[in-house]
KOLTIKOL-577472 format. One record per residue: residue in one letter; y, x, z of N, C-alpha, C in turn; residue number from 1. Coordinates in steps of 0.1 Angstrom, whole numbers. Layout:
% KOLTIKOL-577472
+---------+-------+-------+-------+-------+-------+-------+-------+-------+-------+-----+
: residuo :  n_c2 :  n_c1 :  n_c3 : ca_c2 : ca_c1 : ca_c3 :  c_c2 :  c_c1 :  c_c3 : num :
+---------+-------+-------+-------+-------+-------+-------+-------+-------+-------+-----+
:       a :     Y :     X :     Z :     Y :     X :     Z :     Y :     X :     Z : NUM :
...
+---------+-------+-------+-------+-------+-------+-------+-------+-------+-------+-----+
This chain:
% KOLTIKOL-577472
+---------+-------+-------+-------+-------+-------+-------+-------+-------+-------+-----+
: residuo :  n_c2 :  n_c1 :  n_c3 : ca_c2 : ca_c1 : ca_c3 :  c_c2 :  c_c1 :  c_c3 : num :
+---------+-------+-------+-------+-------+-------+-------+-------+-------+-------+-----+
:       x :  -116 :   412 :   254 :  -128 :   415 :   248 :  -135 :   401 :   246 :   1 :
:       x :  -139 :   402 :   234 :  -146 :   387 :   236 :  -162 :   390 :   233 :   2 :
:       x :  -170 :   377 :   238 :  -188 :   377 :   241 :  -189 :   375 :   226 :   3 :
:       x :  -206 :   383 :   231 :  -213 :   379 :   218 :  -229 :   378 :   222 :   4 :
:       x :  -235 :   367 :   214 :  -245 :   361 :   216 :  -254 :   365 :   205 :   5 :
:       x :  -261 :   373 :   211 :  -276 :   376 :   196 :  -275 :   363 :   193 :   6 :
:       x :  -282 :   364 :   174 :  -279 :   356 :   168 :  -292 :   347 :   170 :   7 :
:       x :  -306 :   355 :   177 :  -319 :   347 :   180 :  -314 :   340 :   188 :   8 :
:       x :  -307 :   337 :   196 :  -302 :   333 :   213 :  -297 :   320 :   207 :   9 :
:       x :  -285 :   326 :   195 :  -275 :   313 :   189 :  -287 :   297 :   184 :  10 :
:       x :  -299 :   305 :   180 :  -306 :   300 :   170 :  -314 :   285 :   178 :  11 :
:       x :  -317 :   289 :   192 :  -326 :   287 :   196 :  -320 :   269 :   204 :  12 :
:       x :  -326 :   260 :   209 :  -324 :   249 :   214 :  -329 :   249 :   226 :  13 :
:       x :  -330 :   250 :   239 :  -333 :   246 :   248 :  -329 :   244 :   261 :  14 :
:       x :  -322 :   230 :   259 :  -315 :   227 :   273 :  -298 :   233 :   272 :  15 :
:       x :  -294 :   228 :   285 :  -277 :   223 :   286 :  -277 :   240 :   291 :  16 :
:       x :  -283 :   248 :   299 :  -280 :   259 :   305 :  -277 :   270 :   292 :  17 :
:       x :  -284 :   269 :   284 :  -285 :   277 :   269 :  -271 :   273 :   260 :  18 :
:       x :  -274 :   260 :   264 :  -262 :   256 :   255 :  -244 :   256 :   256 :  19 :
:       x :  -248 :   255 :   269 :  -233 :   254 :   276 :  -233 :   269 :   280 :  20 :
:       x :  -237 :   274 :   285 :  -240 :   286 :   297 :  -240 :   302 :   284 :  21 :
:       x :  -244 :   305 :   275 :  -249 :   314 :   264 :  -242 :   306 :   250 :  22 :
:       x :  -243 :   298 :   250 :  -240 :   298 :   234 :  -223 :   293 :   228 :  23 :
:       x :  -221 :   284 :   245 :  -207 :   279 :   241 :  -199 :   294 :   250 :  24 :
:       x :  -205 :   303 :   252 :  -199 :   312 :   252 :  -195 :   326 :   241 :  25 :
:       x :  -202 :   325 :   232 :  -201 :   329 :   220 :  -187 :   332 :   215 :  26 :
:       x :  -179 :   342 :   217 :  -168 :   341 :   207 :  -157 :   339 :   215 :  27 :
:       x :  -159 :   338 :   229 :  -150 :   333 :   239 :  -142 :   347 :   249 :  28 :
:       x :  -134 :   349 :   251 :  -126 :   357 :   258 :  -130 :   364 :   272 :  29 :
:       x :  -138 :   372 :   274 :  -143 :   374 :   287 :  -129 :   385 :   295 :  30 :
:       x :  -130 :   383 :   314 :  -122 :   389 :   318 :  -128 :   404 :   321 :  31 :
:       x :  -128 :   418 :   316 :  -132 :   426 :   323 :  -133 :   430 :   339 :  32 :
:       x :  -140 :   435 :   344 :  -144 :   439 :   360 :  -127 :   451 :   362 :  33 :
:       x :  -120 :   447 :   373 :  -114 :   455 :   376 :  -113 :   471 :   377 :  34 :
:       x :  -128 :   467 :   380 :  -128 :   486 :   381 :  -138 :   492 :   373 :  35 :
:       x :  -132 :   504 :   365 :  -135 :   509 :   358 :  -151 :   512 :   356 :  36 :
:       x :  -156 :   514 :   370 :  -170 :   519 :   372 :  -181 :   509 :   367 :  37 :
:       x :  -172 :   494 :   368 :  -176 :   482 :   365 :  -179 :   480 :   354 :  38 :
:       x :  -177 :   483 :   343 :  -172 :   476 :   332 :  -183 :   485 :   318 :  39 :
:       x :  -188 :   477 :   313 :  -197 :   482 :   302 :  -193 :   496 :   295 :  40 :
:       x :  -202 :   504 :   295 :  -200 :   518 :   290 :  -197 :   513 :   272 :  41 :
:       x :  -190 :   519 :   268 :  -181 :   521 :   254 :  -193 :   524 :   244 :  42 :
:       x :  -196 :   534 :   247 :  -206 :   540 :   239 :  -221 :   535 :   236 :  43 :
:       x :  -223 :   528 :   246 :  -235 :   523 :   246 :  -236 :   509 :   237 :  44 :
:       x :  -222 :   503 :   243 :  -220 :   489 :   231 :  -221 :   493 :   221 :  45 :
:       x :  -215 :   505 :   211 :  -215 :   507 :   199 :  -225 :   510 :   201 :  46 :
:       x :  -233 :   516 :   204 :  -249 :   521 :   201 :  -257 :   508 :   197 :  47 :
:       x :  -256 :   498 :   204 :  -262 :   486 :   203 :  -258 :   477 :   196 :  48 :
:       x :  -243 :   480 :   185 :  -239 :   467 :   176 :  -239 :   479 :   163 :  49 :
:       x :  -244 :   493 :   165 :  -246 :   497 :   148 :  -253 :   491 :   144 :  50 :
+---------+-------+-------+-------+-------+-------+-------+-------+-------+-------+-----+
């Protein structure tokens, strides 16, 4: 699954934590949480990228 960064977030300049931390994560490969109970509900992400 890979991150994604609101595009205000992308937009914004302040400091190495934003930059390195949020933005150079943008587009990058994240590991899911082992357990299932863990791990971002499905339905909710689509709710939030219609």
């Amino acid at each position: 699954m890979a991150s994604h960064v609101r595009d205000d977030i992308l937009q914004k300049e302040d400091g190495p934590m934003l930059k390195h931390g949020l933005v150079g994560a943008n587009g990058q490969v994240i590991s899911l949480p082992h357990r299932l109970d863990e791990r971002p509900d499905r339905d909710r992400l689509a709710q939030r990228f219609e």
